[in-house]
C-alpha positions as CSV (number, residue, x, y, z in Angstrom):
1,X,123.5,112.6,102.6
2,X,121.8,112.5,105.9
3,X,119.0,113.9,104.3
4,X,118.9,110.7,101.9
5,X,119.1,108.3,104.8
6,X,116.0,109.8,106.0
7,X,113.7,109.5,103.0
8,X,115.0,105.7,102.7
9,X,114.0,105.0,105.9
10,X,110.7,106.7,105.5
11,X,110.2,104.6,102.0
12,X,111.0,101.7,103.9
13,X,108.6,102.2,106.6
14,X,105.7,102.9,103.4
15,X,106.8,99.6,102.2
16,X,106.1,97.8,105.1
17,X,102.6,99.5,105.4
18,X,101.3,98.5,101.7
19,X,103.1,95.2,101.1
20,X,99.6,93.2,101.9
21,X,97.1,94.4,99.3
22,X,99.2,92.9,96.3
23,X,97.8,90.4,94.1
24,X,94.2,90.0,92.4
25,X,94.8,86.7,90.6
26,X,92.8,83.1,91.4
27,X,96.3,80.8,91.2
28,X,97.3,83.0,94.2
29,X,95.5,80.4,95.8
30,X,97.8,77.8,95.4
31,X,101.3,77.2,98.1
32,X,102.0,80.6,99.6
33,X,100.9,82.6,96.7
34,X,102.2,83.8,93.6
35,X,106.0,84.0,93.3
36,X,106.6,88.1,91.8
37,X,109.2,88.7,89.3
38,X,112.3,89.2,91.6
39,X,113.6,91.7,89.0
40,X,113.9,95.5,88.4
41,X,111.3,97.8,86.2
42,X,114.0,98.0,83.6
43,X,114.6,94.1,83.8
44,X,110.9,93.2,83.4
45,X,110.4,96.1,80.5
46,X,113.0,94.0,78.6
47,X,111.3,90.6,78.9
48,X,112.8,89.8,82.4
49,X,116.0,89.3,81.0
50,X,118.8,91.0,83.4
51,X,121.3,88.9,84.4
52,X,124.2,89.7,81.4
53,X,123.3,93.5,82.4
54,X,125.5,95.5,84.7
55,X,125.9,99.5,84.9
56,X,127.5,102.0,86.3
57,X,124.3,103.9,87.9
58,X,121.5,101.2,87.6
59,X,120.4,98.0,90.0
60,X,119.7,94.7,88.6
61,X,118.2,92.3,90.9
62,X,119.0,89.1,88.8
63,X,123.0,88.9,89.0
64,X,124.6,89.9,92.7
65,X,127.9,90.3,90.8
66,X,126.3,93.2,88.6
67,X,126.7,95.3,92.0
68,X,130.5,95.6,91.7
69,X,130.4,97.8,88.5
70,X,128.0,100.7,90.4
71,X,130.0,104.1,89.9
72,X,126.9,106.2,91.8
73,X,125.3,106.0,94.9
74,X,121.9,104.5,93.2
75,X,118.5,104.0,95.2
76,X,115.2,102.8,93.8
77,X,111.8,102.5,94.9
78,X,109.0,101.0,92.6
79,X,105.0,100.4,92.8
80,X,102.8,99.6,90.0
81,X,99.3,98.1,89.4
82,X,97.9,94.8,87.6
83,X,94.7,94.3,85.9
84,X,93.4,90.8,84.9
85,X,90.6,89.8,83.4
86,X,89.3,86.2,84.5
87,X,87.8,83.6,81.8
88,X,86.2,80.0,83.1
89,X,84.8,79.3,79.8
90,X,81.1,80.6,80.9
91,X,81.8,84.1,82.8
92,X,84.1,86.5,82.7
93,X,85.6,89.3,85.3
94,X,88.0,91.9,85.9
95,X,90.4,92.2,89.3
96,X,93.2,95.0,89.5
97,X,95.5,95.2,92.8
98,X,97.8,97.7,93.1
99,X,101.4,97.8,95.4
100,X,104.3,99.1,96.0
101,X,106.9,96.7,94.7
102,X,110.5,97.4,95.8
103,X,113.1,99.5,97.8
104,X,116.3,99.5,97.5
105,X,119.6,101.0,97.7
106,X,123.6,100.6,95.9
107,X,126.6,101.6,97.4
108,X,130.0,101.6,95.4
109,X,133.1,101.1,97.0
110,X,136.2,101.9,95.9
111,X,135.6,102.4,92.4
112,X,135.3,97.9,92.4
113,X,132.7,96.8,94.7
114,X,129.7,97.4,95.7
115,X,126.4,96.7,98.0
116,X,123.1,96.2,97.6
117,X,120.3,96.3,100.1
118,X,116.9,96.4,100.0
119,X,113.0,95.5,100.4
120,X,111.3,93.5,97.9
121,X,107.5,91.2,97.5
122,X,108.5,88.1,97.3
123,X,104.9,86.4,96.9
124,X,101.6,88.0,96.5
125,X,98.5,86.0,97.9
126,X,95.1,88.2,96.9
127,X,91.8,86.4,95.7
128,X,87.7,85.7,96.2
129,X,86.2,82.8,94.4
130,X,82.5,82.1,94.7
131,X,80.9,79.1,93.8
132,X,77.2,78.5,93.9
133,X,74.7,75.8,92.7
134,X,71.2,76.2,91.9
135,X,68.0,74.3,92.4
136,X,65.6,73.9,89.6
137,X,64.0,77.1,89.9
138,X,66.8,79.1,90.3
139,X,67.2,79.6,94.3
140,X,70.9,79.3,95.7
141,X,71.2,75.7,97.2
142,X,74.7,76.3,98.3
143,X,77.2,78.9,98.5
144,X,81.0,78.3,98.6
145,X,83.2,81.9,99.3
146,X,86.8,81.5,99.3
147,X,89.0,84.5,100.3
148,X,93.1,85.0,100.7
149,X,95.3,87.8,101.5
150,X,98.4,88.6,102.8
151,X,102.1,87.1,101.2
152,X,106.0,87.2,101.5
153,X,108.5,89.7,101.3
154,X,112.4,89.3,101.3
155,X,115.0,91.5,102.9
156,X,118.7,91.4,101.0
157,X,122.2,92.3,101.1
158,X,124.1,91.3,98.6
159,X,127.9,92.1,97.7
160,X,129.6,92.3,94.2
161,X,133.5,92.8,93.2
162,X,135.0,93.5,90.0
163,X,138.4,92.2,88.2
164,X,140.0,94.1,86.4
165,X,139.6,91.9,83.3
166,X,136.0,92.4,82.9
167,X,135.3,89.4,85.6
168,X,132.7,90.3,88.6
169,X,131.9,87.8,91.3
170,X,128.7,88.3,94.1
171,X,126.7,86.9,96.5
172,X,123.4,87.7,98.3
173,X,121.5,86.6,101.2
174,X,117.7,87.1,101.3
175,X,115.7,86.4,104.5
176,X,112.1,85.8,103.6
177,X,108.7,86.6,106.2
178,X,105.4,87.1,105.7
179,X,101.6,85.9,106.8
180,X,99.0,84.6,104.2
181,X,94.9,84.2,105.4
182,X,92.9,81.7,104.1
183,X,89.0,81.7,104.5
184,X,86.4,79.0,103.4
185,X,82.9,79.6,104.3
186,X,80.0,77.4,103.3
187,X,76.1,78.3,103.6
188,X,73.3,75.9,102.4
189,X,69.8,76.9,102.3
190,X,68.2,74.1,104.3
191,X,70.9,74.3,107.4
192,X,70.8,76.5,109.8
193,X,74.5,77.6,110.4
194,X,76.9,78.2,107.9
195,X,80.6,77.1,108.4
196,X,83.9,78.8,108.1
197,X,87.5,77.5,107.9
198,X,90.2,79.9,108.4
199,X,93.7,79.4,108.6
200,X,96.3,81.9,109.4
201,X,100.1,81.2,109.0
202,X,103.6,83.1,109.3
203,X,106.3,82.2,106.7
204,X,109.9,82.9,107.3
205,X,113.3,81.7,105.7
206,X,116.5,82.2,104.4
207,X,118.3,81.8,100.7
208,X,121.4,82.4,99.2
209,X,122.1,83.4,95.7
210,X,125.8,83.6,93.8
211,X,126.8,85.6,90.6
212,X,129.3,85.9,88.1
213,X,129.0,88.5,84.8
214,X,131.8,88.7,82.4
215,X,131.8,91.2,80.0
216,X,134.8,91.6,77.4
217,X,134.9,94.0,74.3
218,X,135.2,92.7,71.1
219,X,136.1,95.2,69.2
220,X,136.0,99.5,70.1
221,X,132.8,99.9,70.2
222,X,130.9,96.2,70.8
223,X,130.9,94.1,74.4
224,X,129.5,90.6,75.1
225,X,128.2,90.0,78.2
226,X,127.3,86.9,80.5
227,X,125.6,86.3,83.4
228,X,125.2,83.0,85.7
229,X,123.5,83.6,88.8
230,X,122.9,80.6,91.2
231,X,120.2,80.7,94.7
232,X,121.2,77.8,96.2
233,X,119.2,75.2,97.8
234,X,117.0,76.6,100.9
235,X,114.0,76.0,103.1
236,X,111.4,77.7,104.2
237,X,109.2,77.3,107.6
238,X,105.4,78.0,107.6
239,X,103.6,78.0,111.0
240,X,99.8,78.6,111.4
241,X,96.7,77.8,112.7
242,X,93.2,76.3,111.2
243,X,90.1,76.7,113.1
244,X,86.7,75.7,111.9
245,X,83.8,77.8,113.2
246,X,80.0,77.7,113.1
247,X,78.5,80.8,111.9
248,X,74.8,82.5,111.5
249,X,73.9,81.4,108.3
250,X,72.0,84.6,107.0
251,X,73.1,87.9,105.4
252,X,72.3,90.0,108.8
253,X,74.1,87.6,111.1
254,X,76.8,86.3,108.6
255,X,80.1,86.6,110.2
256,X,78.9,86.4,114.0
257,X,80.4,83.3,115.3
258,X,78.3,81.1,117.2
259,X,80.8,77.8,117.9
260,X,84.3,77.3,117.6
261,X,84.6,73.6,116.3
262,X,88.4,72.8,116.0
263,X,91.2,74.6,116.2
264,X,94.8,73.2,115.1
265,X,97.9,73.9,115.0
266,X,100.6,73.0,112.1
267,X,103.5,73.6,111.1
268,X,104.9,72.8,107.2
269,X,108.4,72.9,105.4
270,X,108.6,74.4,101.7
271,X,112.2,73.1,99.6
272,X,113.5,75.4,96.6
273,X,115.7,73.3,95.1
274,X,118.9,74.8,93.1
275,X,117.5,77.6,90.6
276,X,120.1,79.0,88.0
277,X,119.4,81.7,85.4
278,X,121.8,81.8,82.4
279,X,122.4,84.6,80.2
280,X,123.7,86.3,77.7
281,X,123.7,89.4,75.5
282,X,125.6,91.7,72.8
283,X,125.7,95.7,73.1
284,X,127.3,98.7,72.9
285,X,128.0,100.4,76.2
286,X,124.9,102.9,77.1
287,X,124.0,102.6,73.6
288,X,122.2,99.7,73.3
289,X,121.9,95.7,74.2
290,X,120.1,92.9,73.2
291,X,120.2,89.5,74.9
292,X,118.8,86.2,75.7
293,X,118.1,84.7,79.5
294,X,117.1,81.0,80.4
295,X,115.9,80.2,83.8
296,X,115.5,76.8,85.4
297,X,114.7,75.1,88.7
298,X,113.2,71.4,89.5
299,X,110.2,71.3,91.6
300,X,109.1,72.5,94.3
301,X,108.4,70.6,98.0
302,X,105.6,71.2,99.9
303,X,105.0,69.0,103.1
304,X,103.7,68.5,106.3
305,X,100.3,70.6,108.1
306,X,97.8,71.1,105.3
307,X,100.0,70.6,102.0
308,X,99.7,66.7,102.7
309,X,96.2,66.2,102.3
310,X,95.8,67.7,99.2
311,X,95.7,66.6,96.0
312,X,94.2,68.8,93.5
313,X,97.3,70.9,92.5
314,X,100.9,69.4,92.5
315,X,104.8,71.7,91.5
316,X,106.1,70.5,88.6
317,X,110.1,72.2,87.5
318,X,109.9,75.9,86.2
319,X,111.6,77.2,83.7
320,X,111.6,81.0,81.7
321,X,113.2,81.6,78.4
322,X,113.4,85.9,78.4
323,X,114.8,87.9,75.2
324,X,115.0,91.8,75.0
325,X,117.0,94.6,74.8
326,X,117.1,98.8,75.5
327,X,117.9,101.5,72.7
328,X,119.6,104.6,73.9
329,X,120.1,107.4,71.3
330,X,122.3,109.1,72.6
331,X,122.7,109.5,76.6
332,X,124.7,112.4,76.6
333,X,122.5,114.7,74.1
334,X,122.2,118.4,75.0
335,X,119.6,119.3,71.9
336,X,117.1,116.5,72.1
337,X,115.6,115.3,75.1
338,X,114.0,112.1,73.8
339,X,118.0,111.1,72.3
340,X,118.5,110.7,76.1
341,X,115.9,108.5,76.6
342,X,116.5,104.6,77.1
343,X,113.3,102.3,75.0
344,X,113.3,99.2,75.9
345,X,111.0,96.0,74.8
346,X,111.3,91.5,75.4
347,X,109.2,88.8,75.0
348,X,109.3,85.7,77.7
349,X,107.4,82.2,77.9
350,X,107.6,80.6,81.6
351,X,106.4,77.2,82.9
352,X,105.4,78.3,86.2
353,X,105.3,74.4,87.5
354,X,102.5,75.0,89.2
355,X,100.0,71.9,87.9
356,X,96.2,72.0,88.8
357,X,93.6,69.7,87.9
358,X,96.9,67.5,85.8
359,X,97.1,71.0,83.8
360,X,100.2,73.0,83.4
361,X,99.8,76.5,84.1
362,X,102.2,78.2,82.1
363,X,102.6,82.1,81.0
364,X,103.5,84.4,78.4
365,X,103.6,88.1,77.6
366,X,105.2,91.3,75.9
367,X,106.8,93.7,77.7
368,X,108.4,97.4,76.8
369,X,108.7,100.3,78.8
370,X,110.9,103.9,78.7
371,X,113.4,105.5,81.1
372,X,112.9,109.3,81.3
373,X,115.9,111.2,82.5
374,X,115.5,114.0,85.0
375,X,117.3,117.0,84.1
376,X,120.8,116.5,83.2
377,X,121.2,113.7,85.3
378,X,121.9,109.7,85.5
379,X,118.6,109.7,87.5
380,X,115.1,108.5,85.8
381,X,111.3,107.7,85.9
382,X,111.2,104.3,84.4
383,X,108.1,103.2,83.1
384,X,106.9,99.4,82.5
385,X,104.0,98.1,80.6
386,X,103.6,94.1,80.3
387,X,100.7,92.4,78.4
388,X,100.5,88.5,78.9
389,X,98.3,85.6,79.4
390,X,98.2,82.7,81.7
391,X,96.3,79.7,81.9
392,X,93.7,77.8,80.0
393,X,89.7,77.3,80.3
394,X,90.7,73.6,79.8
395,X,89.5,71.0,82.9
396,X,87.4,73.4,84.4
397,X,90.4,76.2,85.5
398,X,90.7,79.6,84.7
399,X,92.2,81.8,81.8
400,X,93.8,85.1,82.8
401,X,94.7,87.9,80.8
402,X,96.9,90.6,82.6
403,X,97.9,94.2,81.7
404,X,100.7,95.0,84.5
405,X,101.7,98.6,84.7
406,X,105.1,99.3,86.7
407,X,106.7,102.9,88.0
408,X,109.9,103.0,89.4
409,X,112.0,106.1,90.6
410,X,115.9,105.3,90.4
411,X,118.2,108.3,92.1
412,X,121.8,108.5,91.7
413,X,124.5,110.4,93.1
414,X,127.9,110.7,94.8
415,X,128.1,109.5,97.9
416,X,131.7,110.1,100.5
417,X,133.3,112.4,97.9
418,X,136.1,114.3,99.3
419,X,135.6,118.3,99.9
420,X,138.4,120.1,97.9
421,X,139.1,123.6,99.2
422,X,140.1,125.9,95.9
């Protein structure tokens, strides 16, 4: 067990070192970046639909009150990689960013409860835009660069406990930190220095999030299931700095500062309202489940420091509507490898809120994916493949098109069992 400890900590400490470079998409520009999906491998393989699920040896990270049916000592780690490919109507590209995701870790206790820690992104901030208008023969008259970086992670704990009548409760805390970088820089060919805005700030926060899964049997073999999971109302702080400096305004000297303009400081407040995600599903146990998920929230508040003097983009309420499921043959198959191997596929549609130009941006996409058993085992490789699009060319924004491949490692075993001396 002490062995364990150790490569957790170690996969914590990786976590910490990669969580920056994690996001290649344009709308990362907007608040303090793009919100990830808060949810497992498995979870987003079946459409992001998780909250009606609970096992006995695997994690979900939509329901707290999942926790309190773990059987096995269970610990996760997960990375993967995104490619999008970028439409404005006229030109097209291709960005890819690649991160690890997620660690985390689920403790039974007593055969009723259970905890869950772990490490997770939270927000990914990760883009370069250039903009550039010509003269009449072609030179560049200006040159517009803007560059961001950087995010938000969350560190949890969360608790679950189970009734004996097929009733779990749980809770979580989550605090939230991180630093995002912003970076303007303007050159025009008829002024002598260029000029570039940077600003640097530090987010940090807490939120709370409650659970409750019921799951009664029907008949012998068939189980509903339902899942409402609640994070309550929380604030975030964001503290930075903007400074505006005069710059060399050629391609030898570009970057050399020559004159600090201004420099100052701010400090901004960012509201989640109440978000609830309701769910629920039909299944046999480790044999298969399909269900449905609907996720809601009003808008989000951004004010004070550099959120109220813009105007351009705006948070409208969010919403997610998630359906999938998972196929298992047969877990327990000794002559057929692939019977023990969990399939899984969803479909979701999500109003992200965020509005830019007095244009929704929403989303879509198809996920499926595969848990491979190792050996004999409860442990897996679980694969995730998601194809989506989010959007529109329409009032001069951006079209994406993503392909997100995900790669987690889930690890179970018994943790505290007594020694018996035969």
């Amino acid at each position: 067990m002490i062995k364990d400890i150790i490569v957790i900590a170690i996969l914590f400490i990786s976590t910490l070192s990669f969580s920056q470079a994690t996001n290649s998409s344009p709308y990362s520009l907007f608040g303090i970046g793009d919100q990830t999906h808060l949810k497992t491998v498995e979870e987003i393989a079946m459409g992001q639909m998780g909250g009606a699920l609970n096992s006995e040896y695997q994690l979900s990270f939509t329901n707290p009150a999942s926790v309190g049916s773990l059987n096995y000592t269970t610990y996760v780690f997960s990375g993967g990689n995104k490619t999008n490919f970028v439409n404005d109507g006229e030109n097209t590209g291709t960005s890819s960013a690649a991160a690890l995701s997620y660690i985390a870790l689920g403790i039974p206790i007593r055969g009723n409860q259970g905890l869950l820690m772990g490490l997770q992104l939270n927000t990914a901030v990760g883009y370069t835009l250039i903009d550039q208008r010509f003269g009449e023969d072609g030179e560049i008259l200006e040159f517009d660069r803007y560059y961001g970086n950087g995010g938000t992670n969350r560190v949890f704990l969360g608790y679950g406990y189970k009734f004996p009548f097929d009733l779990s409760v749980g809770a979580e805390i989550d605090y939230i930190f991180g630093g995002i970088d912003n970076n303007v820089l303007n050159r025009r060919s008829d002024v002598q220095l260029a000029t570039q805005q940077i600003t640097d700030s530090n987010v940090k926060g807490t939120s709370v999030k409650l659970g409750v899964h019921y799951g009664p049997k029907i008949n012998e073999d068939l189980r509903v299931k339902f899942g409402l999971a609640t994070d309550l109302k929380s604030t975030l702080k964001e503290r930075g700095d903007v400074r505006l400096f005069s710059i060399l305004n050629s391609d030898s000297g570009l970057g050399i500062s020559v004159d600090t303009l201004t420099s100052t400081e701010y400090t901004s407040t960012i509201v989640a309202p109440l978000k609830t995600a309701v769910s629920a599903g039909i299944g046999e146990d480790n044999k298969w489940f399909v269900g449905a998920e609907y996720t809601f929230q009003n808008a989000l508040e951004f004010s004070g420091g550099i959120y109220d003097d813009l105007d351009f983009y705006r948070y409208d309420n969010f919403s997610n509507i998630s359906v999938g499921g998972f196929f298992t043959p047969n877990m327990n198959s000794i002559s057929s490898y692939f019977n023990r191997v969990t399939y899984r596929a969803g479909f979701n549609y999500q109003k992200t809120g965020l509005v830019v130009n007095d244009t929704d941006i929403n989303e879509y996409g198809i996920s499926f994916g595969v848990s491979l058993p190792i050996g004999l085992k409860l442990s897996n490789v679980n694969l995730g493949f998601e194809l989506g699009k989010r959007g529109t060319t329409d009032n001069n924004l951006v079209e994406e098109q993503f392909f997100n491949f995900r790669l987690s490692l889930s690890l179970n075993d018994k943790w505290f069992r007594k020694q018996k001396i035969y």
